[in-house]
C-alpha positions as CSV (number, residue, x, y, z in Angstrom):
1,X,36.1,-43.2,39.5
2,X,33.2,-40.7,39.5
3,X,33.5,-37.6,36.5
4,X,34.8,-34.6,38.2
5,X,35.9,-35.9,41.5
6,X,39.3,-35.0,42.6
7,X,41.5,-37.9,43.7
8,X,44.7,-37.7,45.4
9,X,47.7,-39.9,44.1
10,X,50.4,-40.0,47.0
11,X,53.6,-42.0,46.6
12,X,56.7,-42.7,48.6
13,X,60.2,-43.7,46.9
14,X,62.5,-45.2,49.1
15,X,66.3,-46.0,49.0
16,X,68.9,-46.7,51.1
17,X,70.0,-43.2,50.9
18,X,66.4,-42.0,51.9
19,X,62.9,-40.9,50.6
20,X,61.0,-38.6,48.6
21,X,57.2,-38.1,48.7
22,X,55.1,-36.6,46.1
23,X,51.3,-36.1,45.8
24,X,49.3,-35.4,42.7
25,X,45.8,-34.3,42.7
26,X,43.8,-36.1,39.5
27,X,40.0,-35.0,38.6
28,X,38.3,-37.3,36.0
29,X,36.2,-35.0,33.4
30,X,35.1,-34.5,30.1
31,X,33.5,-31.5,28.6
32,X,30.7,-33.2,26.7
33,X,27.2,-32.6,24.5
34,X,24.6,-33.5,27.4
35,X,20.9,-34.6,27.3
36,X,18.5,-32.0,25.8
37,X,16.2,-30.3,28.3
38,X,12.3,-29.2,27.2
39,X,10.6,-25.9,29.3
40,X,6.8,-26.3,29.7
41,X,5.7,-25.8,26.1
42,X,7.6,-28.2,24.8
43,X,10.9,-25.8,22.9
44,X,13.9,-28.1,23.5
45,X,17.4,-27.0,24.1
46,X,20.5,-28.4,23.6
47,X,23.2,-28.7,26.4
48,X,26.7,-28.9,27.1
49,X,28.7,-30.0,30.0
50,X,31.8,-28.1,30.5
51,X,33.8,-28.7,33.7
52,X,31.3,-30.0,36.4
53,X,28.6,-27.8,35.4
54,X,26.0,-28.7,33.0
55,X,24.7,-25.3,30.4
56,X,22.0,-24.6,27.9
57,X,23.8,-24.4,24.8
58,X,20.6,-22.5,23.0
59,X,18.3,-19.4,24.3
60,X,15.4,-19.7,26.4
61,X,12.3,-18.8,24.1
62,X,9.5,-19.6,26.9
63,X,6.8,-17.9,27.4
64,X,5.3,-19.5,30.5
65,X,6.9,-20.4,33.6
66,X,7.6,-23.8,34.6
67,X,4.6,-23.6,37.1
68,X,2.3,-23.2,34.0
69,X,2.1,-19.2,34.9
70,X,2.0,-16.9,31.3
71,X,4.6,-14.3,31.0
72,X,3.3,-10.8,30.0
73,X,4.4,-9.6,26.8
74,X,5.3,-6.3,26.7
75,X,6.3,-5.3,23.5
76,X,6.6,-1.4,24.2
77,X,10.1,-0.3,24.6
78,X,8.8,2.8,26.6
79,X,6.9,1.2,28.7
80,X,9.5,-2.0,29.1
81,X,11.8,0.5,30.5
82,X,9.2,1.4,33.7
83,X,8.4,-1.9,34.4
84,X,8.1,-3.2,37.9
85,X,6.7,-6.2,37.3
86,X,7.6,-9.5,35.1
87,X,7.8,-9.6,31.7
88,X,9.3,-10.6,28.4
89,X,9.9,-9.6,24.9
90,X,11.2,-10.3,21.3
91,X,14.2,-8.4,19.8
92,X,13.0,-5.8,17.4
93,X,9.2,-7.6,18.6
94,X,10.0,-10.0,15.5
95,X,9.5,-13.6,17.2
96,X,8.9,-15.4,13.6
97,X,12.6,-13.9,12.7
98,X,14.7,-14.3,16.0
99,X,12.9,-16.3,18.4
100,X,14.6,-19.5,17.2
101,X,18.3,-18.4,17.0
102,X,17.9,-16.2,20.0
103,X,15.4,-17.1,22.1
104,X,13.3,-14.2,24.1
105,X,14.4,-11.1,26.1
106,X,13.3,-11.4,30.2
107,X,13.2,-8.3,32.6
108,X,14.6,-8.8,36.0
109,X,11.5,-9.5,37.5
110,X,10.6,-12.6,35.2
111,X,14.3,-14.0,36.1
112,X,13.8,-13.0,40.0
113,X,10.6,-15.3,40.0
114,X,12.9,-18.9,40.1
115,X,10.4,-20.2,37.6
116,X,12.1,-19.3,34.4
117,X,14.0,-22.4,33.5
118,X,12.8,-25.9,33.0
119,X,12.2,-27.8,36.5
120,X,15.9,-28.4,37.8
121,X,17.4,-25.9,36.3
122,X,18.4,-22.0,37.0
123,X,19.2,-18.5,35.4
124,X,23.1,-18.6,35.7
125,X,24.3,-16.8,39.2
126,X,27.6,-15.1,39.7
127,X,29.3,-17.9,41.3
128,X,28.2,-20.2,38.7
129,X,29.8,-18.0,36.1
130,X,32.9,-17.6,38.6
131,X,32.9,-21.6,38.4
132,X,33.2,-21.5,35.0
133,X,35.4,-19.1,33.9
134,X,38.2,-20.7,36.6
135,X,37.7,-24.0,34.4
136,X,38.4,-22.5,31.8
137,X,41.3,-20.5,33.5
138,X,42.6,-23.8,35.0
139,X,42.4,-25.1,31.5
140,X,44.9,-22.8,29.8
141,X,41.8,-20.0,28.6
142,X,43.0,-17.5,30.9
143,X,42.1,-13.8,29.6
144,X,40.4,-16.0,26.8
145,X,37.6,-17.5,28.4
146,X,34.6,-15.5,26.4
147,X,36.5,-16.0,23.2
148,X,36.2,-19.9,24.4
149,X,32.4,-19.7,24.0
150,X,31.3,-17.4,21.5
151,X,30.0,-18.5,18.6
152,X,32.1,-19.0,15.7
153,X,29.9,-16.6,13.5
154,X,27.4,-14.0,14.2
155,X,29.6,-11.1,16.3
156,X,30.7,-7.7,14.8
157,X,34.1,-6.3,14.0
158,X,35.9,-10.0,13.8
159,X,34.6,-10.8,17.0
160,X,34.0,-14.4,16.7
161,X,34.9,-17.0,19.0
162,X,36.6,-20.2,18.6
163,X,33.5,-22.1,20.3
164,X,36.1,-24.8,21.9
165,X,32.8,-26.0,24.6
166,X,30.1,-25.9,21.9
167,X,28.0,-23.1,24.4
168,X,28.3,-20.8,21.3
169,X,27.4,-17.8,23.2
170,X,25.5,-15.5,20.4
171,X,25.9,-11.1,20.3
């Protein structure tokens, strides 16, 4: 069968003294590294499948849209803060030291544009998180499910993760 396709296994036993029915619902998955993805310039990113649903497992570090469009730096805090139009930065405006590990900072209006990712893919929406964290419910992770994807290093006040889907979701 196909990965992630729920299939329904019905059976009938039968004796002389009568029958019972039972029905068992069966989805095929595995939560697997997928195929690394490139944005425009050419900065590759790992992936992960977890559940049906196929994640980045690195930052985004673009600085041009998929349509070839630059993004404005605006390295100003102040003036980050009264933006109203589409932008990005670099935490603490050090891109040599945390670009790599944690890819760049986007205001609202960069994300809201639908050109942030790399062709076919998409900033994460609610439901998309909803759909994952009920995986991860369904899979036991219930009340655990960020704890599931954090990184195994890197968080504050032992607050690392176990990392069980390799997303290893950084502070």
């Amino acid at each position: 069968g196909d990965l992630y396709e729920k299939y329904t296994l019905k059976w009938t036993v039968s004796t002389s003294c009568g029958s019972v029915e039972d029905v068992v619902d069966i989805t095929f998955g595995q939560d697997t590294t997928g195929t690394p993805v490139s944005d425009i310039e050419g900065n590759s990113y790992e992936t992960v499948w977890i559940g049906s649903q196929n994640w980045m497992a690195e930052n985004l570090k673009t600085t041009t849209y998929n349509d070839g469009k630059p993004i404005t730096l605006e390295p100003d805090n102040g003036d980050w803060s009264n933006l109203t139009t589409e932008a990005y930065c670099w935490y603490d405006n050090d891109s040599a030291t945390y670009a790599d590990t944690y890819g760049a900072l986007y205001n609202f209006y960069a994300v809201n544009t639908g050109n942030l990712c790399p062709d076919g893919w998409h900033v994460p929406t609610q439901i998309d998180w909803t759909d994952l964290t009920n995986y991860l419910g369904a899979l036991g992770y219930t009340d655990m499910e960020g704890a599931a994807l954090k990184a195994k290093s890197g968080w504050n006040s032992s607050g690392n993760g176990s990392d069980d889907f390799d997303f290893t979701a950084l502070p």
